[in-house]
N, C-alpha and C positions, 0 to 999 in steps of 0.2 A: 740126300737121297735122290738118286736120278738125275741128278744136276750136272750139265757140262760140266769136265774137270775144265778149271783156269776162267771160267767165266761168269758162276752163281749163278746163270741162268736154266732153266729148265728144258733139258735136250725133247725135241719132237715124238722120240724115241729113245726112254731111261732104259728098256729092257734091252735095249740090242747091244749085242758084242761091239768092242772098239774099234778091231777090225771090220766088220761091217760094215759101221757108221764110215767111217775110213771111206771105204770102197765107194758107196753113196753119195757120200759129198764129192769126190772126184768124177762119178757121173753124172750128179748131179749139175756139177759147174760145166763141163763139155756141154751135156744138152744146152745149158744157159747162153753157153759160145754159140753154139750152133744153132738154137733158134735165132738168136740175135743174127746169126749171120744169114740164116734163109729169108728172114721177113725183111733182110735191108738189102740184101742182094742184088735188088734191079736198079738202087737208086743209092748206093753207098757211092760216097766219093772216093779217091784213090784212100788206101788201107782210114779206115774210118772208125767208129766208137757208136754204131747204130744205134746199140739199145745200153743206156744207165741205169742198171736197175739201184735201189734204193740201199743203202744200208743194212737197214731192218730185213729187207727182204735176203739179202745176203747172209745174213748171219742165219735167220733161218734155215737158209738151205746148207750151210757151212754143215749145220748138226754141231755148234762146239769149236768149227775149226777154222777160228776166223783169220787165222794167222795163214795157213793153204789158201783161204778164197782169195786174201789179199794179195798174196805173191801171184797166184792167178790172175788174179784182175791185173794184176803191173806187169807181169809179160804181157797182157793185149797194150799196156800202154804204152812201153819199152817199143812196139810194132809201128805205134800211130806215132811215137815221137821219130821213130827211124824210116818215114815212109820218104823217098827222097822227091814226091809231091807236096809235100805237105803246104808249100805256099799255097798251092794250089785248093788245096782242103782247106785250108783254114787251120785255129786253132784253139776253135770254140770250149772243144771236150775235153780240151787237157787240164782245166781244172777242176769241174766236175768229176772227171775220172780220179784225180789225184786226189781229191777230197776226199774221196769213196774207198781208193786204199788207204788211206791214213786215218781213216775213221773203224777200218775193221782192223786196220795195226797202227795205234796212234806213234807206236815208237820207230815207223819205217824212216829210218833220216834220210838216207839217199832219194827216199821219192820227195819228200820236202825241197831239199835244195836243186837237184837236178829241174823237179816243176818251177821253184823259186829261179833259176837261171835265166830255164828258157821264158820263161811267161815274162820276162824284164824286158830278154829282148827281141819279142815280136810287140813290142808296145803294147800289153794287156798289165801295165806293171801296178795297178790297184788286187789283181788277182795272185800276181807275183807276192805281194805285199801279205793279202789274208795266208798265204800259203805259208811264208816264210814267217809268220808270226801265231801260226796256230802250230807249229812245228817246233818254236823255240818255247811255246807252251808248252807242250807235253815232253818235251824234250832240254831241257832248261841247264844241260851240260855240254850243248853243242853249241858251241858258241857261234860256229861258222853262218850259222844259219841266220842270227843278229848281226854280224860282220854284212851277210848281203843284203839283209835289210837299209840298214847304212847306206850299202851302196848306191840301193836303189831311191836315197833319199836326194843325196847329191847328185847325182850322175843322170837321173833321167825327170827327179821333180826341183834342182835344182834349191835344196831345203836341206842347207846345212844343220843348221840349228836338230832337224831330226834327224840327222844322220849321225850327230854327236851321241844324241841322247842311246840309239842304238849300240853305237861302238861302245859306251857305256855300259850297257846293258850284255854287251859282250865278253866287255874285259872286266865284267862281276862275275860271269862264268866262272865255274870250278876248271881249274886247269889250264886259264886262257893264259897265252904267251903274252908278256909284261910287256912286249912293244906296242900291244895296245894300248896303254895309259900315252902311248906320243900319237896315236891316232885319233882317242877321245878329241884332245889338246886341239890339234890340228882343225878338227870336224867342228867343235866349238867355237874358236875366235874366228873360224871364217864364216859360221852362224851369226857373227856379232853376240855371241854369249864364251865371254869370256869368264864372266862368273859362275857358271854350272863348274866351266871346265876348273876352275880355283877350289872349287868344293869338293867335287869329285878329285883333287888332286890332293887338297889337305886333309881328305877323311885316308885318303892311300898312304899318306905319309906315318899318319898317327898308326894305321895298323901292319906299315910295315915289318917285316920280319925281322932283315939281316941289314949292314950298314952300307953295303955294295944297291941294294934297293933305295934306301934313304934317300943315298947320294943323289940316286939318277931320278928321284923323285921331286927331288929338291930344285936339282935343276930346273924340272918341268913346271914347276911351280913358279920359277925364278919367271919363268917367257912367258906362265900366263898373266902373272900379274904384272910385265912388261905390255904385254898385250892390252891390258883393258885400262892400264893410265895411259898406253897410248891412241885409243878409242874415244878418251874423256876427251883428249887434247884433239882428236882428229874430230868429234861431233863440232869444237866452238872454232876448229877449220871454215868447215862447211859451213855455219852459222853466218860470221863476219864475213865471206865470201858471197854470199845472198846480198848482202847490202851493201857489200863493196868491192865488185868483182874482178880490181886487183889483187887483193890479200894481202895479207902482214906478210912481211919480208924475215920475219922473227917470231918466234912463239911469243913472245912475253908480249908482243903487242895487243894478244890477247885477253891479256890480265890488265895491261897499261888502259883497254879502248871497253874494257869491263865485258866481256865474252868470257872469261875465267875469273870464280875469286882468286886462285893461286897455281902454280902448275903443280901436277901430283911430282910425288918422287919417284924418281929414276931407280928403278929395282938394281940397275947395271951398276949406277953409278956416274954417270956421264951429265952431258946437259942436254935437253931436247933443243932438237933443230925441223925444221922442214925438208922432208928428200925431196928430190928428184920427182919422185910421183906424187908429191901434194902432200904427200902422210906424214905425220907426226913417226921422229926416228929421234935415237939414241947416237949420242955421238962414242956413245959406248957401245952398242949395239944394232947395227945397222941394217940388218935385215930382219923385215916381219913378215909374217905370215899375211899372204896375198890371195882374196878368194879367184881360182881363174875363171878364164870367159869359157864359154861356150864351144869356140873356136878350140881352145887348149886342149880343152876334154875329149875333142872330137867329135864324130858324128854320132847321134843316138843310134846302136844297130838297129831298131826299128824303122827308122829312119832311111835307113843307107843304102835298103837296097835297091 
């Protein structure tokens, strides 16, 4: 009784027409634009975000229509992300602001990743991070929005290991494209967790569907537990090389001078050797996964300009 439809809460005004209340809330959010814009007027930076009002306070004046107030509030934000000063402003309010639409519409996805983008890269990417992760909360079938979390694991905190655990958490998503299961993988052993990615690869296995998945899951399972016997064999590298800053010329000198009880086995099939870059390889398999420099990745946009 009197209750906004869509919200169980109790409207300011049960008796009024819907149309009314309608009308209202549309003036009511303009006056809101507008005082905000008279009381900042002398001292706003180039296109700015003056006044934040509150959630609560928003819904209130919604009347019910919190879903209108939010697409309102994100056209002012849609303005302050398009101001072409904005270095100049800053980009203090753009979370704040996004917060406040996604709290009166928890389900807006576009203002999640679009703020999760940009907020990465002007170097605010701890705010990038709440955004992109209160989003894949209430939104738990967009996987895209875990994919840029990831990203912004590796890419700007340089913390594979959580960028794995995300692409995971991405390619658990309802409807996520299977090429994620080779980017968990990837995200994983260059975490140096090579074991997440084996578990997460033999729980994929077991629930696969069809035999065309199997196959390609099999594989992946093949490189990660390629990966983490050859991690075992590259830690008692680096071990023996502490104390003997030639190195074994051989893996097995490392079982022979007791740095290993024994080497693991070859998933390939081959015999481990030493490459070229120090690492433990497969003479069956000779390429592994390389976490890259800094250089590789490029410049953080934050950064660069």
């Amino acid at each position: 009784m009197g209750a906004a439809r869509g919200t169980g809460r109790l409207s300011p005004f049960p008796t009024m027409p819907r149309a009314l209340r309608l009308g209202l809330t549309l003036l009511l959010c303009g006056a809101t634009a507008l005082a905000a814009h008279a009381l900042g007027a002398s001292r706003e930076r180039p296109y700015d975000l003056a006044i934040l009002p509150r959630a609560a306070a928003m819904r209130w004046l919604s009347l019910g229509h919190e879903t209108l107030a939010a697409n309102l509030m994100w056209l002012r934000v849609v303005q302050y992300i398009g101001e072409p000063r904005a270095e100049q402003r800053g980009w203090e309010k753009l979370h704040p602001a996004v917060d406040l639409v996604t709290d009166l519409d928890p389900r807006h996805g576009y203002a999640y990743q679009v703020a999760g983008v940009i907020l990465g890269s002007v170097s605010r990417v701890p705010e990038s991070n709440a955004i992109l992760e209160k989003g894949f909360a209430a939104l738990p079938g967009r996987y895209s929005l875990a994919v840029l979390r990831a990203f912004n694991a590796f890419y700007y905190q340089d913390d594979w290991a959580t960028a794995g655990r995300w692409a995971e958490a991405a390619a658990r998503a309802p409807g996520a494209p299977a090429h994620l299961r080779q980017t968990v993988l990837a995200y994983y052993v260059k975490g140096n967790r090579a074991d997440a990615a084996i578990a997460f690869l033999e729980e994929a296995l077991r629930t696969a569907a069809d035999p065309e998945s199997k196959k390609a899951i099999e594989g992946q399972l093949k490189i990660a537990r390629y990966e983490a016997a050859a991690a075992t064999i590259d830690e008692a590298l680096e071990r023996y090389r502490a104390h003997r800053p030639l190195g074994p010329l051989w893996v097995e000198r490392l079982v022979t001078d007791g740095y290993l009880p024994g080497l693991p086995r070859d998933p390939f099939g081959g015999r481990w050797e030493i490459g070229d870059d120090g690492r433990a390889r497969s003479s069956a398999q000779r390429s592994r996964y390389r976490r890259p420099t800094r250089l590789e990745l490029g410049p953080e946009p934050g950064l660069a300009r």
